[in-house]
N, C-alpha and C positions, 0 to 999 in steps of 0.2 A: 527802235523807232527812227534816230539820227542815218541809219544804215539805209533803211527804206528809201525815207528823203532823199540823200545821196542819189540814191539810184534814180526814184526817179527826175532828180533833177539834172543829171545825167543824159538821161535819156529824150528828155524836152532840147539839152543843148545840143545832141548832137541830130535834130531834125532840123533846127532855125543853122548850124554852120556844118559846112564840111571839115568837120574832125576826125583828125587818125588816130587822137589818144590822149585819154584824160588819164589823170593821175593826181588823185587826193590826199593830204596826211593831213590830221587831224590829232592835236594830242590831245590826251586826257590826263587828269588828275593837275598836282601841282605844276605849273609854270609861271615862271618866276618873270617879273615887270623886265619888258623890253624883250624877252625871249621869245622867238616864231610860235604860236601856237597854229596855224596853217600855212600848208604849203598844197598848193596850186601849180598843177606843170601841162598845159594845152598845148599838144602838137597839131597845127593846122599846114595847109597850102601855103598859106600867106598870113602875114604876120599882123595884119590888121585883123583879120578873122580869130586869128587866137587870141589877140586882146580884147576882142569885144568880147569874144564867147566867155573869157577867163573873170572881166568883169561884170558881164550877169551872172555867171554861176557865185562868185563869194554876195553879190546883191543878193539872190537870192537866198543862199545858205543864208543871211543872216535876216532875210524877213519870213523863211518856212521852218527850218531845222531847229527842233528844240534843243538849244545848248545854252545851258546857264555858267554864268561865273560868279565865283564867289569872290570877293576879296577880302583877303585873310593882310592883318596889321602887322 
């Protein structure tokens, strides 16, 4: 289901900016406090366009993509 999303939020951002290339990572399982659990890499024209498009896509990733966390003590 999180794949799906992905795509198509994907696909929404590369109609609203001219992007040459998204590239998502996403881990799973344990990640330990302070450690990247995403990483985000938008190659656009111009670098205002890949900060805007790079900060709607993680906005959205985290109001459509079901991903839970748990915190373990």
């Amino acid at each position: 289901m999180a794949g799906h999303q992905f795509t198509l939020l994907s696909d929404a951002m590369e109609k609203r900016w001219p992007i040459d290339s998204v590239r998502l990572v996403h881990r799973i399982g344990v990640v330990q406090v302070n450690e990247p659990s995403l990483w985000v890499e938008v190659v656009a024209p111009h670098r205002g366009e890949a900060f805007a498009a790079c900060q709607w896509l993680i906005d959205e990733l985290k109001r459509v993509v079901p991903i839970w966390k748990k915190p373990f003590a």
